[in-house]
N, C-alpha and C positions, 0 to 999 in steps of 0.2 A: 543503121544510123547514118545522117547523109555529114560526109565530111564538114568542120566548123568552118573552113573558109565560103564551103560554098553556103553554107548557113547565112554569113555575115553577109554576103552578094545577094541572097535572098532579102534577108534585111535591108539592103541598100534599097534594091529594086522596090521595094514595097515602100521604102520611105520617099523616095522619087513619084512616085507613084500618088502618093498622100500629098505632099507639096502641089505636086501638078493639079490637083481637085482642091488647092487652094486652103486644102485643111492645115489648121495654124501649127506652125512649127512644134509648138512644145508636145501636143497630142501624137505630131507624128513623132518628135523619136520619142516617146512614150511606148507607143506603139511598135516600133522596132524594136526596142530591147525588152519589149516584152513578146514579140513573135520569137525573137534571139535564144532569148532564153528555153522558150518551151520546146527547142533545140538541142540545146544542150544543160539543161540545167536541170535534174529529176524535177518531177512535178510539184514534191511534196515543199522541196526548197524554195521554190518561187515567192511564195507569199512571205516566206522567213527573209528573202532576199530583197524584198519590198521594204518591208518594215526596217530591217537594216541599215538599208540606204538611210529611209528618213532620217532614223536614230541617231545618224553618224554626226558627229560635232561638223566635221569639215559642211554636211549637208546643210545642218541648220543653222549654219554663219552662213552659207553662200545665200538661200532664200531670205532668210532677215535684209539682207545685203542687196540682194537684185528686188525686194519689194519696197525696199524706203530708194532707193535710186530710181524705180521705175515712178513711185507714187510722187518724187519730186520732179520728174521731164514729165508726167500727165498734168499735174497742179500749175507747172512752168508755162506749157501751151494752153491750159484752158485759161487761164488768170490772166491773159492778152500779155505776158513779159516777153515770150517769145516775139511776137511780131512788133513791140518796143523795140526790143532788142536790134531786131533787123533794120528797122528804121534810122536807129541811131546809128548802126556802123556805116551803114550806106549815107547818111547826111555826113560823116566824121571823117570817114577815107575821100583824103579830097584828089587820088591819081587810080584811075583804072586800074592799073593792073593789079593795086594793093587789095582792090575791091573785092578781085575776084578771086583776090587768095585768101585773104581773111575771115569774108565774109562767111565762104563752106567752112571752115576748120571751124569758126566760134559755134555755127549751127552744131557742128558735130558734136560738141559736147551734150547734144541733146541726142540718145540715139533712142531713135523713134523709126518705125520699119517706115521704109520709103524716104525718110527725112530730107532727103538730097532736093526733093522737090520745092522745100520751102529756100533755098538759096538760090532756087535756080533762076527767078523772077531778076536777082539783082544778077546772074551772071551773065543773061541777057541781055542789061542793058549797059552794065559795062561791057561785057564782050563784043558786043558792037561798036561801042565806043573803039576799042581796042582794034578791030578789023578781026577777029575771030571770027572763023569760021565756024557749021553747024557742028562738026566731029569735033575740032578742038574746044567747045565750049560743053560738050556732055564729058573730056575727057577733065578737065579742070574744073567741071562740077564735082565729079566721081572723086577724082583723086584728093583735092586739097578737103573736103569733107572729111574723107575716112583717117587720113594721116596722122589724125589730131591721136587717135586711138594708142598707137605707138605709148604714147606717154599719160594718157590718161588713168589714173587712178579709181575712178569711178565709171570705168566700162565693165560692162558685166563679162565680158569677155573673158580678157586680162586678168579680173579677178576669178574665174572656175581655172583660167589656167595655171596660173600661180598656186590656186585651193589644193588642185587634183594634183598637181605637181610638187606640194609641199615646199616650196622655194619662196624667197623671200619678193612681195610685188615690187618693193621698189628698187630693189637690185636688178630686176628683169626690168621696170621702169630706166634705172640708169644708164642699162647696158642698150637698151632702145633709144635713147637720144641721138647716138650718133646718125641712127635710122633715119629716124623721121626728119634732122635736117636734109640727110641726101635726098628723103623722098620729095623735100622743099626744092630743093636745087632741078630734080630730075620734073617735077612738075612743072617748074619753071621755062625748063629749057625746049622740054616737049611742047609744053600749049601755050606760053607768053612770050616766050623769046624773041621769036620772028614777027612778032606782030609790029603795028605803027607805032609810033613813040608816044607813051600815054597821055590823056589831055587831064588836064585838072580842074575839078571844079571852083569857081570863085569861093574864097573863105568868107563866112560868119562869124562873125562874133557874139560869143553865150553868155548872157548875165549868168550870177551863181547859182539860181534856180534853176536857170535850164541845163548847167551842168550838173548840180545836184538830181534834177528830174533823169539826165542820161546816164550818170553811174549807178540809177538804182537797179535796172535791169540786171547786170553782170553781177550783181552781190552774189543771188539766190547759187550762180553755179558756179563762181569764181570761186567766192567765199571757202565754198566745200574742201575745194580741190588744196587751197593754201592752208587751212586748220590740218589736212589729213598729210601735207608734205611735211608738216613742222610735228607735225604728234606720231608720225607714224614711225620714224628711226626712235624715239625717246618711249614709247609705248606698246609699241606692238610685240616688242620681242622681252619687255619684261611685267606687262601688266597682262592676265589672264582671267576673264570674266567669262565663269561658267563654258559655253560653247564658241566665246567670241575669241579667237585668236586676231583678229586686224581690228581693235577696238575706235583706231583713227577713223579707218573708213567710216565706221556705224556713228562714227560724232559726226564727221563730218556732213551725211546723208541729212541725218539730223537737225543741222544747225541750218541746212541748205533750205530743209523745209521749213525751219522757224522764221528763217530771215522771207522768204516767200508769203508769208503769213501774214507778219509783219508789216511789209511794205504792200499788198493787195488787200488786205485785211476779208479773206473770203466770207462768204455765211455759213449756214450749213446746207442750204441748196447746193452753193459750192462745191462742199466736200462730196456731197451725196454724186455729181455730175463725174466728178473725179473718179469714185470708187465704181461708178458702172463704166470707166471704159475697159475694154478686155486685154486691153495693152499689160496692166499689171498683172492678171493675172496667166497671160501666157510667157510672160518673163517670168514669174515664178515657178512656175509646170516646168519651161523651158528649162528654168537650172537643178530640179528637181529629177527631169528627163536624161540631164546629162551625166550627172553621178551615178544614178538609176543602171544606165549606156556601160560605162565605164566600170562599174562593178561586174555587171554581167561578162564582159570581153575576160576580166579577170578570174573568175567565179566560172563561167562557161569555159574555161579554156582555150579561147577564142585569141589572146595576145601571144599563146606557147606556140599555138598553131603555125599561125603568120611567120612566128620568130622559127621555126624550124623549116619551113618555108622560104624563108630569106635565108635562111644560110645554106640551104639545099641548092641555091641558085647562084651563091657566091656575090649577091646586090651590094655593093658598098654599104656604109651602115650610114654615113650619109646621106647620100642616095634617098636613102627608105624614111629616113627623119623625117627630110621636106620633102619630100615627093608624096607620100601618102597623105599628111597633111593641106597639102596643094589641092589633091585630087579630088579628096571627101570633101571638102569644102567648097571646090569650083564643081562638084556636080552636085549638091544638096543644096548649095549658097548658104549653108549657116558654119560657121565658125566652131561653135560650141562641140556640135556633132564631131567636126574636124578633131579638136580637141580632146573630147572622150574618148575615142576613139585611139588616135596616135601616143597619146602618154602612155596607156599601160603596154603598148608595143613595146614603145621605150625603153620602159623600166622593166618591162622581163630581160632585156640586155645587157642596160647598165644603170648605176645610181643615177638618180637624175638629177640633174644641175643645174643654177640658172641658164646657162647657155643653153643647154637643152631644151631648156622649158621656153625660152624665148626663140629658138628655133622653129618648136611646134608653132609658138603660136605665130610670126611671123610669116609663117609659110602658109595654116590658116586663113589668114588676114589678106595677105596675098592672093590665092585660091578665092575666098569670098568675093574680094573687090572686084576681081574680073568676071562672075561667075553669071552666067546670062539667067537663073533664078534670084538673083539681087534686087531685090527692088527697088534699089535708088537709082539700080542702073539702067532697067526699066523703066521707071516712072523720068529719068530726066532724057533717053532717048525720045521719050512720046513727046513731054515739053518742048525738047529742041526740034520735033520734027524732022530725028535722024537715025539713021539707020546702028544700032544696037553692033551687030558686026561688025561693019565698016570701022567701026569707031576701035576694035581691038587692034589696027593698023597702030593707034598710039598708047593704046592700055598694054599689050605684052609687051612690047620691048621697052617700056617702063617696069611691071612687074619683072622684067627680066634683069632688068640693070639693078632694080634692088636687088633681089634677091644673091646676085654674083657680088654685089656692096656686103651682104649680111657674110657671105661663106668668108670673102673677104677678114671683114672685120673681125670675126669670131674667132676664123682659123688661124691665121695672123696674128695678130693685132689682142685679141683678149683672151685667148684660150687659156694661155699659162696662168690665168687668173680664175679661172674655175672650177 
């Protein structure tokens, strides 16, 4: 039997492999941790390990969870709210530089594979505005986009990693704030700083209807995100509904898509357009894929291995936290994988804690943004007509200034509090 590390290499490579031929993420690690397994998992178990997975509450909260989030960002852009949406920030931010930070982070709240392409129209022309160059305007598309993540409640990310990790989301939420201001500040300083002194656009004045016409956009995903910050401390941790342990989130998803409803008022052509795009359902597969991942590593023996491996080599246990996370994620570009993957590492070590679990994902999230399989980072090099490399002149020693801000913060600064 071939040793389980070199198993999981094999798995890598075959999921690399499956990305490169453009096969949709969720199929491929599908497909990994079911090559994984038939590895190390007798044959007869496999199919019990299957069912398993599904059966697991944690499972069937996350899938509920990533299919009303996905069906409210597909209903969002097909319903024209999205390109509202764009429109009004770009008439509203009347100084460049606001433009081009604002702009990506509000889109973010929409994560749609590639999304970075639809802010990038406005980063171009305030970034001109600005005297930004080709590389600093893919570097400030990229970053002020994904940033928003840190805090978002309704990333499918953030939530398998809080799921798998058993820790509370808005405690790993809280402990990220101070994040994602630095990563405000470090975007800033790297891709605006140096530029010309912003110009302003002349102001307008909005009768009430055209304000009322411009705050309807933001309801649909604002809305969500403010019902599930106020219900989620007050319910989540005492109201328990069948499989749903974050019963905020599932309102919140919810209420995102009625208010959506409401203010588009779709048909059922509509709904019909919505339910064929493939988006939902390889966000579903995708989280599906990922528990799937992560059973096996534990189940296959796959996490004892590594961990007896790491201590054979004497690797810090830091070190190994965000560094494997980093890695899996900057060579596959998905996050999720990252995540399956490094938690049950983790936790064959030690209990895990939000710091930990905000570690993994941070370093994740990290690992992805920069990862040349990313496709926003792809799709806004093509738009800018810049060179994708060139461009990590200013993307790592940002990923890097964060990351030494996180060991920072944690090690310091929050540790005795977790």
């Amino acid at each position: 039997m071939l040793p389980k590390i070199i198993v999981l290499l094999i798995g890598f490579i075959l999921l690399l492999l499956l990305l490169a031929s453009r096969v949709p993420i969720s199929i491929s690690i599908i497909v990994c941790a079911l090559v994984v397994a038939a590895f190390t998992v007798p044959p007869n178990n496999i199919p019990n390990m299957i069912v398993f997975t599904a059966e697991q509450r944690l499972t069937q909260e996350l899938v509920l969870l990533s299919a009303l989030i996905a069906f409210l960002v597909v209903m969002y852009e097909e319903s024209g709210q999205l390109a509202e949406m764009t429109r009004v920030l770009s008439n509203s931010l009347k100084r460049a530089d606001f433009s081009v930070m604002a702009v990506p982070a509000f889109l973010g709240l929409l994560s749609v594979p590639g999304g970075a392409l639809m802010s990038a129209p406005v980063v171009e022309k305030e970034g001109s505005r600005l005297g930004l160059g080709t590389l600093r305007k893919i570097f400030v598309n990229m970053w002020f986009r994904h940033l928003i993540f840190m805090v978002y409640p309704l990333d499918v990310a953030i939530i398998i990693a809080a799921g798998i990790s058993g820790v509370s989301l808005w405690q790993m939420i809280l402990y990220q704030a101070p994040i994602a201001l630095f990563m405000i500040l470090i975007g800033y300083l790297v891709g605006i700083a140096r530029s010309k002194p912003p110009l302003k656009t002349p102001s307008r004045r909005s009768g009430n209807h055209e304000v009322q016409k411009s705050i309807k956009p933001f309801l649909p995903i604002l809305g969500p995100v403010a019902v599930a910050a106020v219900l989620g401390p007050l319910v989540d941790d005492s109201v328990d509904v069948y499989f749903i342990e974050r019963p905020s989130l599932v309102i919140g998803a919810v209420l995102g898509i009625a208010l959506l409803v409401i203010i588009t008022r779709p048909g059922l052509p509509d709904f019909v357009r919505v339910l064929r795009r493939g988006l939902i359902y390889d966000v579903i597969l995708a989280t599906y894929g990922a528990l799937l991942l992560s059973n096996v590593m534990v189940i296959g023996g796959i996490a004892s291995s590594i961990i007896a491996a790491i201590e054979s080599s004497r690797i810090p246990f830091i070190i190994m936290m965000t560094a494997t996370p980093v890695i899996i994620a900057f060579i596959t570009g998905s996050p999720i994988t990252a995540i399956a993957i490094s938690v049950p590492i983790v936790t064959s070590i030690q209990s895990m804690s939000v710091i930990s679990a905000s570690m993994i994902f941070v370093s994740s999230f990290l690992g992805h943004i920069a990862s040349p399989l990313h496709l926003c980072y792809v799709f806004s090099a093509t738009y800018f007509k810049g060179s994708l490399t060139k461009s990590y002149a200013l993307m790592i020693p940002s990923c890097i200034a964060t990351m030494l801000f996180v060991m920072l913060l944690y090690g310091v600064l929050l540790f005795p509090l977790s």
